[in-house]
N, CA, C and O atoms as a GROMACS GRO file, in nm:
protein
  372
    1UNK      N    1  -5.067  -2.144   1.119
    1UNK     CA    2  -4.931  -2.193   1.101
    1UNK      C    3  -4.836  -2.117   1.194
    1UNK      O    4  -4.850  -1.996   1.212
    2UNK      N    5  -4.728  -2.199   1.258
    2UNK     CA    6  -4.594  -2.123   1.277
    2UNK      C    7  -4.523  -2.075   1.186
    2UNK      O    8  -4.492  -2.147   1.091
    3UNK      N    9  -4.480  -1.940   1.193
    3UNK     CA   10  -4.414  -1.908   1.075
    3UNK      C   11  -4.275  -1.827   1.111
    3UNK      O   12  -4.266  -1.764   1.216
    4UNK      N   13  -4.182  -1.832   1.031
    4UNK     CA   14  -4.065  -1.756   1.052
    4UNK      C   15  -4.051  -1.652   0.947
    4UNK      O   16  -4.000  -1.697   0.844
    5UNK      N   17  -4.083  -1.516   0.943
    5UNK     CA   18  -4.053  -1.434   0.806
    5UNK      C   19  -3.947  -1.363   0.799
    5UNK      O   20  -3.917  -1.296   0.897
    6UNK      N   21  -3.857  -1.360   0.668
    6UNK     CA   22  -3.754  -1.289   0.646
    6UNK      C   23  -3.748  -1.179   0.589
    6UNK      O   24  -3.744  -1.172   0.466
    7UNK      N   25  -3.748  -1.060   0.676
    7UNK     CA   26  -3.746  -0.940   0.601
    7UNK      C   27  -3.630  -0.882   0.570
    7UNK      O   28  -3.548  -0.870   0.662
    8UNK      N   29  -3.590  -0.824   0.410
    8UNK     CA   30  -3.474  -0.808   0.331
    8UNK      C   31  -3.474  -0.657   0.357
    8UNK      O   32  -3.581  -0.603   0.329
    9UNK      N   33  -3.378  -0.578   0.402
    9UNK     CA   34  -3.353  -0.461   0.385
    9UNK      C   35  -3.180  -0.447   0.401
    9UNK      O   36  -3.111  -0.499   0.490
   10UNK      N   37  -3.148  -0.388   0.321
   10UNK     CA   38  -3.036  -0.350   0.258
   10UNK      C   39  -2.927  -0.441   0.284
   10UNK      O   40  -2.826  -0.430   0.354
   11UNK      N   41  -2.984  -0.565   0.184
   11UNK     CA   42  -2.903  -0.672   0.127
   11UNK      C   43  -2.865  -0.783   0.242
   11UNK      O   44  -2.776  -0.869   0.247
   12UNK      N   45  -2.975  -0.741   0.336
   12UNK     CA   46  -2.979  -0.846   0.475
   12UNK      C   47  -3.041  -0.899   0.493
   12UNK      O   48  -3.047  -0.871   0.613
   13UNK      N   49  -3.123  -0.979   0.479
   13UNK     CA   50  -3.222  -1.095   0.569
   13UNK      C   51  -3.243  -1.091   0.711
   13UNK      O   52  -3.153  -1.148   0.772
   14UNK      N   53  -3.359  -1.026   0.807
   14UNK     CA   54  -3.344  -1.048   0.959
   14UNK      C   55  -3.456  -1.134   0.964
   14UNK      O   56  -3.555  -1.096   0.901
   15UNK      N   57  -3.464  -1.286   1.053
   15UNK     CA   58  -3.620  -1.359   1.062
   15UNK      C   59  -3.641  -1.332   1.157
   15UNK      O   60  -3.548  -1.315   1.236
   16UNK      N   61  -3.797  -1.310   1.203
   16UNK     CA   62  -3.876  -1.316   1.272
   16UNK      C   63  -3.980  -1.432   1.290
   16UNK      O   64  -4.010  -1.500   1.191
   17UNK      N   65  -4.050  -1.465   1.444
   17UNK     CA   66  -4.097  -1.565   1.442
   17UNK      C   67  -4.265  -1.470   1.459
   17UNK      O   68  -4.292  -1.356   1.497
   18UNK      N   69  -4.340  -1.571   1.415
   18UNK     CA   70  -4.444  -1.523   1.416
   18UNK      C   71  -4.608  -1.656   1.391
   18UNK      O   72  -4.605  -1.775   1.422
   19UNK      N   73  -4.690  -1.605   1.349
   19UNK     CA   74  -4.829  -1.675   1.329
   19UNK      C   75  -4.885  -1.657   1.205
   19UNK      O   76  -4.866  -1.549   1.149
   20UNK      N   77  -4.979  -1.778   1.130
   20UNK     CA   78  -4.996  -1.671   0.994
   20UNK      C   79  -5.143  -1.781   0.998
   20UNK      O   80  -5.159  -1.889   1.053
   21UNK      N   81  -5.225  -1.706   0.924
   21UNK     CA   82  -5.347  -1.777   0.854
   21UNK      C   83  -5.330  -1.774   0.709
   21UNK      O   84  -5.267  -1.688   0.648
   22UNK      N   85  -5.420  -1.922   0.631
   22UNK     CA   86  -5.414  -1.864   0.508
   22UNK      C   87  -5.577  -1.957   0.482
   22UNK      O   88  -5.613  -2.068   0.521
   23UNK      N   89  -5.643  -1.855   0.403
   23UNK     CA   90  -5.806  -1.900   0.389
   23UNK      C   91  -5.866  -1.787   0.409
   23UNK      O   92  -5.798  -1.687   0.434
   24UNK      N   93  -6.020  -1.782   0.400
   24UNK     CA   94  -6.103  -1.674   0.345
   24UNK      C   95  -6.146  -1.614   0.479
   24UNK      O   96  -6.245  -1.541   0.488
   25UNK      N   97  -6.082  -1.640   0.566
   25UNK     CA   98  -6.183  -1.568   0.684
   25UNK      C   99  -6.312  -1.583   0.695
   25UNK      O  100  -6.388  -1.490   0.668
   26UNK      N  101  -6.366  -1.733   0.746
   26UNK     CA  102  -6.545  -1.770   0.693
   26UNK      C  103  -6.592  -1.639   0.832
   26UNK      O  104  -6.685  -1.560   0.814
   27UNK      N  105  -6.483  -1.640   1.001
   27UNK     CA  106  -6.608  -1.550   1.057
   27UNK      C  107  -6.655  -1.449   1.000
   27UNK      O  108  -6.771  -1.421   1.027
   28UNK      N  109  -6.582  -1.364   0.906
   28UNK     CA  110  -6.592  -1.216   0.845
   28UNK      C  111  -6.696  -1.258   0.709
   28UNK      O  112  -6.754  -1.169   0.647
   29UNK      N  113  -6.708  -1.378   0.679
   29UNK     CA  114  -6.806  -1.423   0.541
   29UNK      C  115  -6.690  -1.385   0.447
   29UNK      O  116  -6.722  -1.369   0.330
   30UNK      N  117  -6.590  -1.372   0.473
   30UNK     CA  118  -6.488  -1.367   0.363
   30UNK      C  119  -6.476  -1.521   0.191
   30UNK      O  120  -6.482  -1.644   0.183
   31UNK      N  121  -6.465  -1.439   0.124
   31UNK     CA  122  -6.457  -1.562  -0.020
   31UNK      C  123  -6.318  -1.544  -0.022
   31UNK      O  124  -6.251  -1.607   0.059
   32UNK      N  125  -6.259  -1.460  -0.111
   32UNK     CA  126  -6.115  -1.433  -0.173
   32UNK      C  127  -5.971  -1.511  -0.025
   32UNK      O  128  -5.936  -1.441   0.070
   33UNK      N  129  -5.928  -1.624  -0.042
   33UNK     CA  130  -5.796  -1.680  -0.023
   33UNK      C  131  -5.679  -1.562   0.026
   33UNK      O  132  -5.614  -1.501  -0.058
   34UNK      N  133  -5.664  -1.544   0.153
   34UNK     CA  134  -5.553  -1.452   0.152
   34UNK      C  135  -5.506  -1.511   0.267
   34UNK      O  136  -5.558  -1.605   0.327
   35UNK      N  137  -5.346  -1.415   0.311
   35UNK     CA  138  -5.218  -1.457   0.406
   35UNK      C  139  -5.229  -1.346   0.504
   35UNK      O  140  -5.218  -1.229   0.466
   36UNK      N  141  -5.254  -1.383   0.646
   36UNK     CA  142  -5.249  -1.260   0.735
   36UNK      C  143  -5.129  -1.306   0.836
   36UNK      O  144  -5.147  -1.404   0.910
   37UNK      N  145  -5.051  -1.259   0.837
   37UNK     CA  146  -4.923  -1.322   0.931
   37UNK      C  147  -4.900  -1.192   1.035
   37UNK      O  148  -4.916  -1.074   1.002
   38UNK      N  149  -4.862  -1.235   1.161
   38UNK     CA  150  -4.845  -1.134   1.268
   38UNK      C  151  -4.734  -1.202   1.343
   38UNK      O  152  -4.727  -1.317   1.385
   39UNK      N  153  -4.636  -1.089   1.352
   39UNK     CA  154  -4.501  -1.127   1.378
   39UNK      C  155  -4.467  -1.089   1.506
   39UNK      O  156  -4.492  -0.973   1.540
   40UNK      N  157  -4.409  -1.177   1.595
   40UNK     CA  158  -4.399  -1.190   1.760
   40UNK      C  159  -4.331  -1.038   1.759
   40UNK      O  160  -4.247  -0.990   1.682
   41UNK      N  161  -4.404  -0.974   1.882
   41UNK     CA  162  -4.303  -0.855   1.876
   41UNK      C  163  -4.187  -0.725   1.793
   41UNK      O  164  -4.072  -0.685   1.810
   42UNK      N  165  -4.322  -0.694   1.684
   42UNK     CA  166  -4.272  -0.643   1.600
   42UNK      C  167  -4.353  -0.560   1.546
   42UNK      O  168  -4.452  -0.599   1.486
   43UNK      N  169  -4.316  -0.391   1.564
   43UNK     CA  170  -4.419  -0.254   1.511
   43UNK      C  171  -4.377  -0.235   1.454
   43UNK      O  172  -4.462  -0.157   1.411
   44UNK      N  173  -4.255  -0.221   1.344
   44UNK     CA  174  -4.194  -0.140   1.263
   44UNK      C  175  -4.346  -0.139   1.085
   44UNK      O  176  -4.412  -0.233   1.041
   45UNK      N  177  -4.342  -0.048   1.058
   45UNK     CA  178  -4.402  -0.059   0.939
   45UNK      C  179  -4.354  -0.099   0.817
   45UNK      O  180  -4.274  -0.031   0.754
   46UNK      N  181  -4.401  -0.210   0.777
   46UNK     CA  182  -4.317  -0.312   0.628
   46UNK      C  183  -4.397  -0.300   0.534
   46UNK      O  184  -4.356  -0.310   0.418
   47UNK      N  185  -4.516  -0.278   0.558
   47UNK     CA  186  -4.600  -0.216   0.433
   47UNK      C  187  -4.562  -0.215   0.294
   47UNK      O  188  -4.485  -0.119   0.293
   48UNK      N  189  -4.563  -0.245   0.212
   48UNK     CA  190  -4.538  -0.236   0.075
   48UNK      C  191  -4.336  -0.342   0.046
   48UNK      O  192  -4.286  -0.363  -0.064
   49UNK      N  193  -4.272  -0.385   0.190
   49UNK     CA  194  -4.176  -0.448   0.144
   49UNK      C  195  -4.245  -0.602   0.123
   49UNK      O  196  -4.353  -0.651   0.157
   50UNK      N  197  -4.119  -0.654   0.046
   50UNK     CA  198  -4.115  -0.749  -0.030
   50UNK      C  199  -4.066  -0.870   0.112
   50UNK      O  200  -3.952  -0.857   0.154
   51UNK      N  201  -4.145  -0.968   0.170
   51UNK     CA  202  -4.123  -1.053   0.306
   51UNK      C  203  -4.139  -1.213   0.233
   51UNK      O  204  -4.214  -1.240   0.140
   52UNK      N  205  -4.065  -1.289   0.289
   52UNK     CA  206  -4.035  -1.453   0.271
   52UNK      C  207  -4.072  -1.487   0.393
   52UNK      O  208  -4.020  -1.440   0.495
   53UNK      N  209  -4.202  -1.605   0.391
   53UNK     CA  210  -4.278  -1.635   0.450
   53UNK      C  211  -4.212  -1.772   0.438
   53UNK      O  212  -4.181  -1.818   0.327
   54UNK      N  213  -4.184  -1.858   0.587
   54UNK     CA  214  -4.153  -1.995   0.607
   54UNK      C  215  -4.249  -2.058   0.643
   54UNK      O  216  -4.288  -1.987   0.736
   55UNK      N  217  -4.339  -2.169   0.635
   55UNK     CA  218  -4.444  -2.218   0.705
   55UNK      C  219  -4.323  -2.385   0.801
   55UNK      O  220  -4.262  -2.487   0.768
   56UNK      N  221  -4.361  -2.294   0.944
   56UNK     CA  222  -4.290  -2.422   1.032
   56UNK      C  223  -4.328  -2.508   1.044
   56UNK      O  224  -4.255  -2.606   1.038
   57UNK      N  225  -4.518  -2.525   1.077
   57UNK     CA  226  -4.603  -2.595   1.103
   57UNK      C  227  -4.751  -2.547   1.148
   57UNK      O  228  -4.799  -2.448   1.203
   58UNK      N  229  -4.804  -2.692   1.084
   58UNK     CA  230  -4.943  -2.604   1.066
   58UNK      C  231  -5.035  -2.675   1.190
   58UNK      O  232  -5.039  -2.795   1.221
   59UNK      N  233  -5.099  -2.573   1.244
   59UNK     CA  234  -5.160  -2.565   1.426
   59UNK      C  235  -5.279  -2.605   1.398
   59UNK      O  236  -5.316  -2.683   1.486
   60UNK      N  237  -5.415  -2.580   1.260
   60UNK     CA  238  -5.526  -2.626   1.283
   60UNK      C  239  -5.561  -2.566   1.177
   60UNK      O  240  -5.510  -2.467   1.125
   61UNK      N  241  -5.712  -2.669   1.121
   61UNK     CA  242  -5.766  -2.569   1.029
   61UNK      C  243  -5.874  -2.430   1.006
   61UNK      O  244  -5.894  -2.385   1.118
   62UNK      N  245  -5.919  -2.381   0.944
   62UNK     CA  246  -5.986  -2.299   0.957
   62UNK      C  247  -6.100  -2.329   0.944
   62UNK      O  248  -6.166  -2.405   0.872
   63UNK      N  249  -6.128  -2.207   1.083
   63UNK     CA  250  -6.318  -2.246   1.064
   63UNK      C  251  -6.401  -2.106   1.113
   63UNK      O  252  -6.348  -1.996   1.130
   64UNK      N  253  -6.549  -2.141   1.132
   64UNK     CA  254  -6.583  -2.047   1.163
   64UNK      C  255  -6.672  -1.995   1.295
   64UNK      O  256  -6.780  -2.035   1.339
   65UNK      N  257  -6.605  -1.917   1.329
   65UNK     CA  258  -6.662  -1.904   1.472
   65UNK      C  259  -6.789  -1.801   1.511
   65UNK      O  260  -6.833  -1.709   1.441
   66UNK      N  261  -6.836  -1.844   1.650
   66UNK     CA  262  -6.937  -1.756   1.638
   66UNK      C  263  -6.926  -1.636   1.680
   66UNK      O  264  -7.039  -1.593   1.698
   67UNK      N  265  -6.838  -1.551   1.709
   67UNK     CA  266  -6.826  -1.422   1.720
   67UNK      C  267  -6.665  -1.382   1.714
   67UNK      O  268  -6.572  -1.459   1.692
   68UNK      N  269  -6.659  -1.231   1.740
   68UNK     CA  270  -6.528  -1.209   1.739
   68UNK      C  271  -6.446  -1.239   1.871
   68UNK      O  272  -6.326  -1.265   1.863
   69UNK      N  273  -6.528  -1.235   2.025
   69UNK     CA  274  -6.475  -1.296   2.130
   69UNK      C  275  -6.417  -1.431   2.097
   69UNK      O  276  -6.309  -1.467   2.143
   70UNK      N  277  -6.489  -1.502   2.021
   70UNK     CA  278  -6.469  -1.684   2.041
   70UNK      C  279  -6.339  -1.653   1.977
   70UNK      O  280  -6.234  -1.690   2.030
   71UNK      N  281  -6.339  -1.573   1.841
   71UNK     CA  282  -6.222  -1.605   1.719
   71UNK      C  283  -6.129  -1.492   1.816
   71UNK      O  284  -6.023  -1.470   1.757
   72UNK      N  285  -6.134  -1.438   1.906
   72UNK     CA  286  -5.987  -1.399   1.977
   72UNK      C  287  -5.955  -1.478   2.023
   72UNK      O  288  -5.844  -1.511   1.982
   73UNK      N  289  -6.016  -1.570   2.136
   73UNK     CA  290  -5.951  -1.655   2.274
   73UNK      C  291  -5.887  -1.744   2.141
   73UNK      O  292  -5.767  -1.732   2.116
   74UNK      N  293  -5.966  -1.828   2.063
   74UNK     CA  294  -5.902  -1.904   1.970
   74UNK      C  295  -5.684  -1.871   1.935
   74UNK      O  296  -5.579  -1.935   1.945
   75UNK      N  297  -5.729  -1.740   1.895
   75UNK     CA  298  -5.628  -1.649   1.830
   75UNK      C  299  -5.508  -1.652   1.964
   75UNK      O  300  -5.391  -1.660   1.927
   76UNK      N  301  -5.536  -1.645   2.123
   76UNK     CA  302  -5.455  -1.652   2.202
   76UNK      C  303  -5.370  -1.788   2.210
   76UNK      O  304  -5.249  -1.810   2.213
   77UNK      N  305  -5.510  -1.886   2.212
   77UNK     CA  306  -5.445  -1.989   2.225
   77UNK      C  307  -5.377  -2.061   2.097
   77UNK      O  308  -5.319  -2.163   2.135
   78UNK      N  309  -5.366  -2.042   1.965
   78UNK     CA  310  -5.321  -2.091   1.845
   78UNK      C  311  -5.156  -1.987   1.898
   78UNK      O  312  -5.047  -2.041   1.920
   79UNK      N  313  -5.179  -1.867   1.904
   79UNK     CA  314  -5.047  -1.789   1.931
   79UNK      C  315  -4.921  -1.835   2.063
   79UNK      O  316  -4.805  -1.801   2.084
   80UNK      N  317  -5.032  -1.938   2.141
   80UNK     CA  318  -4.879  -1.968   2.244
   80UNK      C  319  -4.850  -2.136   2.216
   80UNK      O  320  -4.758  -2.208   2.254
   81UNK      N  321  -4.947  -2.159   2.149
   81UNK     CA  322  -4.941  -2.279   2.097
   81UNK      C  323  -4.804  -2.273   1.928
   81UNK      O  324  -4.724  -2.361   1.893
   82UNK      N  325  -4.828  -2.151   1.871
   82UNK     CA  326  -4.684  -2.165   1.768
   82UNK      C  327  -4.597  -2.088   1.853
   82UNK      O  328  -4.490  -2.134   1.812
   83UNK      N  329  -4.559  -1.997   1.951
   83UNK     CA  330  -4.484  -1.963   2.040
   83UNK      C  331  -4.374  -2.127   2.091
   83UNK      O  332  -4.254  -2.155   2.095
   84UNK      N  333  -4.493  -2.191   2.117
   84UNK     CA  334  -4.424  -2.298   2.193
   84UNK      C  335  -4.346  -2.378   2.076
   84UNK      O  336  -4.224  -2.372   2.088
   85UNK      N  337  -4.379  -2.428   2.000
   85UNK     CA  338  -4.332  -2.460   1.824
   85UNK      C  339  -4.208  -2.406   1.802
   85UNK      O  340  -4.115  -2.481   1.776
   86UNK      N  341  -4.187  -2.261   1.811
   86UNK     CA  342  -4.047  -2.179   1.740
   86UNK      C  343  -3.986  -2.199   1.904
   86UNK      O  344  -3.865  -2.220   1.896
   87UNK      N  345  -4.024  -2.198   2.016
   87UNK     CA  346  -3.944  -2.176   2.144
   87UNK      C  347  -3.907  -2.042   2.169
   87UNK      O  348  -3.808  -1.992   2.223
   88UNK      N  349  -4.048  -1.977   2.100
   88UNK     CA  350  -4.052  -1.805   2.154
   88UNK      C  351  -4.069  -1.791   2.305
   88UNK      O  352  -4.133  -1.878   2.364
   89UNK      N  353  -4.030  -1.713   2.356
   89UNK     CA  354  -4.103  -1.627   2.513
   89UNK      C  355  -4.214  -1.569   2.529
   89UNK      O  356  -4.212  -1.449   2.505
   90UNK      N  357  -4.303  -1.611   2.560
   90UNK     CA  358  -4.411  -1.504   2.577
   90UNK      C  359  -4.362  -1.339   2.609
   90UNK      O  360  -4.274  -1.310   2.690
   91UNK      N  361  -4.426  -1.259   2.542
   91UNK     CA  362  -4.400  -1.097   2.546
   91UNK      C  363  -4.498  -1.038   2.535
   91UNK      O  364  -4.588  -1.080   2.462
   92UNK      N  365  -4.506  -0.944   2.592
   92UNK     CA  366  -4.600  -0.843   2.598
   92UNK      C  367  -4.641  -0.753   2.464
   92UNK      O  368  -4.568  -0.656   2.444
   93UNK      N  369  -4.717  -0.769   2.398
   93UNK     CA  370  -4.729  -0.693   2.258
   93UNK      C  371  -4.878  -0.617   2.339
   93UNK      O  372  -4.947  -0.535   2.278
   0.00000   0.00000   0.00000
């Protein structure tokens, strides 16, 4: 998915644009349903805050690939593909 997340710190809302999966991770043999979102240009540590997740649009479904090379290039191209979606810039992370 394209995603926009709003992180709340001291009674502010700032969004960020970003990428998110949601599903078990089949390359990892993952079962348990979870949200991994990675936000365009952004190190700060949010760890334990409380984030509002927008889903802009959804890029493809999940599947499983045969290694971790395949599931990166994948990962490049899903990332300029929701880049292009929000009308991010490509940046150097």
């Amino acid at each position: 998915y394209a995603v926009r997340v709003g992180i709340t710190e001291a009674y502010e809302t700032i969004w960020h644009d970003g990428i998110a999966n949601v599903g078990t991770r089949p390359t990892f043999d993952g079962e348990e349903v979870i949200l991994e979102t990675h936000l365009f240009g952004f190190s700060k540590n949010i760890y334990g805050n409380r984030i509002t997740v927008a889903f802009i649009e959804f890029i493809r479904a999940e599947k499983k690939f045969d290694g971790l090379e395949a599931l990166r290039a994948q990962i490049v191209t899903d990332t300029n593909f929701a880049r292009d979606i929000l009308d991010v810039e490509p940046a150097e992370e």
